[in-house]
VOBA-941514 format. One record per residue (C-alpha): x, y, z; residue number from 0. Coordinates in nm, 4 decimals, decimal comma. Layout:
N
- east / north / up / nr
- X / Y / Z / NUM;
...
REM end
This chain:
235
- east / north / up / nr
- 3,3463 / -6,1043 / -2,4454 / 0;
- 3,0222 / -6,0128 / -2,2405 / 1;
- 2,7224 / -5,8498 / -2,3945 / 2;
- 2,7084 / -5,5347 / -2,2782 / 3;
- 2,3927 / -5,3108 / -2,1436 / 4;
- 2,4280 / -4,9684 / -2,1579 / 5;
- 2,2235 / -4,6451 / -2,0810 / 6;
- 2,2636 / -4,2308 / -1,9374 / 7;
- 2,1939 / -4,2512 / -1,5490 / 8;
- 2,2203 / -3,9512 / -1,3203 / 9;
- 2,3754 / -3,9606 / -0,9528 / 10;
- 2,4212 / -3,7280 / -0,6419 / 11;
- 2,7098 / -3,4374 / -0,7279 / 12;
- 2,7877 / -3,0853 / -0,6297 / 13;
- 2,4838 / -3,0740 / -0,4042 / 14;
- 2,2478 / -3,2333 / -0,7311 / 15;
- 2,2739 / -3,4598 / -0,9754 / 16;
- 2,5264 / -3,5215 / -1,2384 / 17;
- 2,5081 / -3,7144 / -1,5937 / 18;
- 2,7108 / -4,0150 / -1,6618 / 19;
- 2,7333 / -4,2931 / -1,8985 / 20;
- 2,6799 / -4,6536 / -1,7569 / 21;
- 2,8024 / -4,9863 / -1,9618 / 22;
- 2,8206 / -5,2761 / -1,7631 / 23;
- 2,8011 / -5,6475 / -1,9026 / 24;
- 2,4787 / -5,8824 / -1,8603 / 25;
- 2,4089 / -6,0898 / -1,5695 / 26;
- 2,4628 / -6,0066 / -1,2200 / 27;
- 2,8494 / -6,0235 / -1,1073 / 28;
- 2,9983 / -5,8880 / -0,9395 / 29;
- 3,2311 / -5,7679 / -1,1308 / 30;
- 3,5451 / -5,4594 / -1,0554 / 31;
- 3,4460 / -5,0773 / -1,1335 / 32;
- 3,6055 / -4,8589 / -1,3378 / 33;
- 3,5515 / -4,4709 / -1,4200 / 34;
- 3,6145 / -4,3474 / -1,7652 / 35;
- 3,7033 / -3,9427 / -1,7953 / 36;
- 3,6454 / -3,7859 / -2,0858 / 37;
- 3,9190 / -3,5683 / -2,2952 / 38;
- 3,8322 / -3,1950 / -2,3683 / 39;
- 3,5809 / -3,2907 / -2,5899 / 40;
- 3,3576 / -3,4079 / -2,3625 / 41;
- 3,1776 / -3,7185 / -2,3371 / 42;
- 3,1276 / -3,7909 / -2,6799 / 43;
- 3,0829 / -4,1568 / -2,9079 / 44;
- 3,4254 / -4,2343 / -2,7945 / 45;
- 3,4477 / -4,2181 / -2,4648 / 46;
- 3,1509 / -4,4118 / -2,4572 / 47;
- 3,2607 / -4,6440 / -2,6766 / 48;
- 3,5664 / -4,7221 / -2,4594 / 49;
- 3,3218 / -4,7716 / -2,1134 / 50;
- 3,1410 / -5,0502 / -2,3132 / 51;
- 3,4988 / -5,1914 / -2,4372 / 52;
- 3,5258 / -5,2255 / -2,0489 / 53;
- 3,1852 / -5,3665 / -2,0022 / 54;
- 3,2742 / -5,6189 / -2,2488 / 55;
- 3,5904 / -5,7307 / -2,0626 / 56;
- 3,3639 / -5,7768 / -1,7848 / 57;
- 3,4027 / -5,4434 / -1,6098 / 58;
- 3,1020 / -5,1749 / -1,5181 / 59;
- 3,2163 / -4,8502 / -1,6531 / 60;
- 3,0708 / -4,5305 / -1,5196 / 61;
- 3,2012 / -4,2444 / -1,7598 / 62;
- 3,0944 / -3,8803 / -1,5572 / 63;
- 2,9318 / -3,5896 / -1,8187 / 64;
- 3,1814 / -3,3299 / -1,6537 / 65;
- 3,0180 / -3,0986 / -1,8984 / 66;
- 2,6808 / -3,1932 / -1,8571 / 67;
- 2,5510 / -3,1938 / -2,2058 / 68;
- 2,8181 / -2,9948 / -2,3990 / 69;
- 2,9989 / -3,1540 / -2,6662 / 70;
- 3,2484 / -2,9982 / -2,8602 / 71;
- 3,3236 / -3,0899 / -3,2129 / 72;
- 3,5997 / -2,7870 / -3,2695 / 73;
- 3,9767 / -2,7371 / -3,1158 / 74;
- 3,8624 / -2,4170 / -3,0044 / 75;
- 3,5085 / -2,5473 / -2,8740 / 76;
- 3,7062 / -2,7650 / -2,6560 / 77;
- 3,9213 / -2,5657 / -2,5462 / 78;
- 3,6848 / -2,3018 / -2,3881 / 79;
- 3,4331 / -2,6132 / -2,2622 / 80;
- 3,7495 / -2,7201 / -2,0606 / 81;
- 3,8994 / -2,3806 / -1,9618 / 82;
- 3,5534 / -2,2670 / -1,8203 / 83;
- 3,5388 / -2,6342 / -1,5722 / 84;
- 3,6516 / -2,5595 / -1,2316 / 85;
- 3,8562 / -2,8607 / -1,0985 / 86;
- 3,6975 / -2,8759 / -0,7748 / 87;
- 3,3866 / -2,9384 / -0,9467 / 88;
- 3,4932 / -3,1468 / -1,1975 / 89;
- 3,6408 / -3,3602 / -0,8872 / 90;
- 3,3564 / -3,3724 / -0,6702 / 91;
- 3,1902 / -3,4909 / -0,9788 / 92;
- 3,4432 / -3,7981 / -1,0224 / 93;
- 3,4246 / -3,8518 / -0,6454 / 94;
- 2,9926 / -3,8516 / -0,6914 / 95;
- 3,0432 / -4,1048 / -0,9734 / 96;
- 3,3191 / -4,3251 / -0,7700 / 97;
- 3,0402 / -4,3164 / -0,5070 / 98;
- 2,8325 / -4,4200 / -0,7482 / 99;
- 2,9923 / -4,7026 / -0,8543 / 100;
- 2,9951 / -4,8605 / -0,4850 / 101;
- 2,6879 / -4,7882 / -0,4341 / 102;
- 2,5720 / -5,0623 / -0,7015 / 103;
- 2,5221 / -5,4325 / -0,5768 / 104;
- 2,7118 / -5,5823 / -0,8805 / 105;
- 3,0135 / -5,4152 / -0,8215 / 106;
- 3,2685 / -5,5392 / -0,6140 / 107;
- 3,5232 / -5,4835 / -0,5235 / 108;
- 3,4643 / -5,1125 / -0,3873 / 109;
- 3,8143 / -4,9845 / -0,4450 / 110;
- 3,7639 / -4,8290 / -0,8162 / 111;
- 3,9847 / -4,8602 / -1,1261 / 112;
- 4,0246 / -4,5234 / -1,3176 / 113;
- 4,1321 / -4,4227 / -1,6801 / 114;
- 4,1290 / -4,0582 / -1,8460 / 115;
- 4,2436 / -3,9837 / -2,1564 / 116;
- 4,4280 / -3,5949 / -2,1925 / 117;
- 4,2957 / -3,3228 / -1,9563 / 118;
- 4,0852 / -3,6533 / -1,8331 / 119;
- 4,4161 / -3,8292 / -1,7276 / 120;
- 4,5152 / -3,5044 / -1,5449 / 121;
- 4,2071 / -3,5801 / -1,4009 / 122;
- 4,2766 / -3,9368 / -1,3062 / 123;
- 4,5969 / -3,8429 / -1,1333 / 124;
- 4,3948 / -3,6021 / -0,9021 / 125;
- 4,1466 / -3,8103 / -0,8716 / 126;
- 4,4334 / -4,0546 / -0,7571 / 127;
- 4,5857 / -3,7968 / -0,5275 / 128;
- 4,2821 / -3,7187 / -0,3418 / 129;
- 4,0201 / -4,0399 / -0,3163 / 130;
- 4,0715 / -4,3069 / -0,0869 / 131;
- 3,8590 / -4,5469 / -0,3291 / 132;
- 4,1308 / -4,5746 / -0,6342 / 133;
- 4,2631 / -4,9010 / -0,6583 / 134;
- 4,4373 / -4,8674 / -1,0225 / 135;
- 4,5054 / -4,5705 / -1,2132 / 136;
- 4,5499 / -4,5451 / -1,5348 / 137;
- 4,6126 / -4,1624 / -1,7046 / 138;
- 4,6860 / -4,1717 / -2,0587 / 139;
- 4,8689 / -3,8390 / -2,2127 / 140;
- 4,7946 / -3,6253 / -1,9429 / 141;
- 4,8214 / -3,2766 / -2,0067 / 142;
- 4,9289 / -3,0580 / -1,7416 / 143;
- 5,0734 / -3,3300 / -1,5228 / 144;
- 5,3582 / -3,1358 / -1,4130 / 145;
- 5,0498 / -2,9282 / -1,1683 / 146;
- 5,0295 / -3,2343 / -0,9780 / 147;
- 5,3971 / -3,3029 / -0,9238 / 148;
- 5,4336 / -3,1671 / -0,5463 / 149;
- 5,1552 / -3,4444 / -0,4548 / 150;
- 5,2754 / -3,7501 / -0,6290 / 151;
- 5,3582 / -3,9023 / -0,2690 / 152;
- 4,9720 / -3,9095 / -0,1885 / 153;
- 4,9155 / -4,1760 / -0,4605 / 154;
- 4,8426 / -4,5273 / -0,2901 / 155;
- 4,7230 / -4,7268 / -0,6447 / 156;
- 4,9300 / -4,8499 / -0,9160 / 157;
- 4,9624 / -4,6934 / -1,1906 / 158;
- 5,0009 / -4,7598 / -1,5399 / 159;
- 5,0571 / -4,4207 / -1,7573 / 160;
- 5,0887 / -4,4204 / -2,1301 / 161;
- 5,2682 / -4,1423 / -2,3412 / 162;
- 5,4039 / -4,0942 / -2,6925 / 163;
- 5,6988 / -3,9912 / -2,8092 / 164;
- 5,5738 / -3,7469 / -3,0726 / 165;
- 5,3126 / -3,5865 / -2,8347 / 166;
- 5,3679 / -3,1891 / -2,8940 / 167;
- 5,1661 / -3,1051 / -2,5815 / 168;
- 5,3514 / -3,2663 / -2,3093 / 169;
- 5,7478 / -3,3154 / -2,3025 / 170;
- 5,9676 / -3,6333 / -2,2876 / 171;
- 6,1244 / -3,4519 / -1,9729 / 172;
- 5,8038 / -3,3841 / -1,8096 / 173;
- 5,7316 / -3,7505 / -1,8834 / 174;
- 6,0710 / -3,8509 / -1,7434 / 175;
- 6,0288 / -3,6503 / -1,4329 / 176;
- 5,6869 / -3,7467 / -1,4083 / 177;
- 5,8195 / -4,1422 / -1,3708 / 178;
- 6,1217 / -4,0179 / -1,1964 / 179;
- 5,9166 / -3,8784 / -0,9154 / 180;
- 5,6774 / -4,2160 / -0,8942 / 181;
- 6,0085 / -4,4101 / -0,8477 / 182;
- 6,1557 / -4,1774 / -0,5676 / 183;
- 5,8165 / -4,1965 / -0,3687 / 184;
- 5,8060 / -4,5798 / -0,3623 / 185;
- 5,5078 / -4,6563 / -0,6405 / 186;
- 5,4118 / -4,9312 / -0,7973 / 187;
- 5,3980 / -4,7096 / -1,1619 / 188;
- 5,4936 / -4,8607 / -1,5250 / 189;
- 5,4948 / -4,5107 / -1,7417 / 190;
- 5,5530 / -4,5876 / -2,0885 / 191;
- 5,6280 / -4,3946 / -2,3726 / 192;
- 5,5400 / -4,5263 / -2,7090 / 193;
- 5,7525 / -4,4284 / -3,0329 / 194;
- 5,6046 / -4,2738 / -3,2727 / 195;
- 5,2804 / -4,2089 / -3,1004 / 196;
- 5,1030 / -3,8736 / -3,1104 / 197;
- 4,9038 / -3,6828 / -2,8658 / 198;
- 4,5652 / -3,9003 / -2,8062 / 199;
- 4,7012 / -4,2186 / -2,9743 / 200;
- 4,4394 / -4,4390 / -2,8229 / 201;
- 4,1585 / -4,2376 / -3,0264 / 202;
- 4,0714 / -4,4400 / -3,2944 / 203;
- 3,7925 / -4,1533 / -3,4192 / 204;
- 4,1142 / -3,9045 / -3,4734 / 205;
- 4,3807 / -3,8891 / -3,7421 / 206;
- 4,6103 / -3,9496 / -3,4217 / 207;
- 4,5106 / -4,3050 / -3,3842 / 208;
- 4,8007 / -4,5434 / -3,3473 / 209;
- 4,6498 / -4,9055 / -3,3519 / 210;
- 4,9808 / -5,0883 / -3,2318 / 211;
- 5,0166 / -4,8310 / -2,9648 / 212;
- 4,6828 / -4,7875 / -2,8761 / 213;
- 4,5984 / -5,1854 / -2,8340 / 214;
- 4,9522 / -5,2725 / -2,6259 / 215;
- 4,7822 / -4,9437 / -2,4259 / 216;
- 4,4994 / -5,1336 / -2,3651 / 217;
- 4,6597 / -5,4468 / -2,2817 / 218;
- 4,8293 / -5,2831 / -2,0094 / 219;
- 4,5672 / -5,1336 / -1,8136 / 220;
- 4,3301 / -5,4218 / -1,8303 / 221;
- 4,6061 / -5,6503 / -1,6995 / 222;
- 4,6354 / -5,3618 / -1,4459 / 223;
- 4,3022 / -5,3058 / -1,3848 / 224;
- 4,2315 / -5,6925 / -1,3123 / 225;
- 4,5242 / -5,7544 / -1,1267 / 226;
- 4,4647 / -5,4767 / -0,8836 / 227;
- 4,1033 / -5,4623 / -0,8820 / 228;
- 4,0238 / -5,8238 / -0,6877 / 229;
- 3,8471 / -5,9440 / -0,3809 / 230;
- 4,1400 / -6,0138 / -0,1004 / 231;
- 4,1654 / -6,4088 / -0,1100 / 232;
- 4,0051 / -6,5696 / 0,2043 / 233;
- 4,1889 / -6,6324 / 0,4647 / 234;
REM end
């Protein structure tokens, strides 16, 4: 494990600037870059928590404030902070922090791993869909998947999703069709569906935490992410 530096640094967005939370691990590198986006909370002790988790695998992490500032403690809190985000803004946010990421010297590769957890792994699929610079995906319990459906074929990473079985939000068929789809399009996609896991399994802050569940999770994606994320080998 790496020690990890971490700190708030701001970077080009929506015609400004937007927040973000940097971990990376000590020493120079280079090392593969990964975006972290937030759930509906916003980017709370968590989701910072899990961009230094990458740092210390010897990752830099960049997770994007796609609320700049707001943090929502309360169902309901959340649920307006992530009703009121526009998408397009939210993505040209992601796409400023991807930038970002390439920008820096230690990172390299410049094709970028990305995780989001809930309305963030919606996220990550989009972001998937529509940026040239994803080189792994990972979208755990993505709500609202289904949206993206009619654009699966514009995915060029692999994937790795994660679901559970007893998530009330999103439905095993929506999950199946969600894989189904990947399959019929030719993608490199493992989708997994873990028994006995609830909505946001991988949040070991929430009563939904699932430790078995949520550590095979993370197994998966840094295999994944360090498979897919590597310099070409010399020729």
């Amino acid at each position: 494990m790496a020690a990890v530096r971490a700190e708030m640094v701001t970077f080009p967005s929506n015609g400004g600037t937007a927040p973000g939370y940097l971990a990376r691990p000590d020493g120079n590198g280079p090392w593969p870059g990964v975006i972290v986006i937030q759930e509906w909370w916003g980017l709370e002790e968590h989701i910072k928590d899990v961009a230094r988790r990458f740092a210390a695998e010897g990752f830099v992490a960049l997770a994007p404030d796609l609320y700049h500032g707001a943090v929502a403690t309360e169902p309901d809190e959340a649920r307006k902070l992530a009703m009121a985000m526009q998408l397009d803004a939210a993505m040209r946010d992601i796409q400023g922090a991807i930038n970002y990421l390439k920008s820096l010297p230690e990172v390299s590769p410049k094709k970028i791993g990305v995780i989001g957890f809930c309305m963030g792994g919606r996220l990550a699929v989009h972001t998937a869909i529509r940026s040239a610079d994803v080189g792994a995906v990972a979208p755990f319990y993505p709500g609202g998947v289904d949206g993206a459906f009619g654009e699966l074929d514009k995915i060029q990473a692999p994937i790795f999703a994660a679901f559970g079985d007893q998530d009330q939000g999103i439905p095993l068929d929506v999950v199946e069709r969600f894989r189904q789809l990947l399959q019929q399009h030719g993608k490199q996609a493992e989708v997994k569906v873990y028994p006995g896991a609830p909505h946001a399994f991988f949040n070991d802050t929430r009563p939904s935490y699932r430790p078995e569940a949520a550590a095979d999770a993370w197994q998966k994606v840094l295999a994944l992410f360090r498979s897919a994320l590597r310099e070409p080998a010399a020729v």
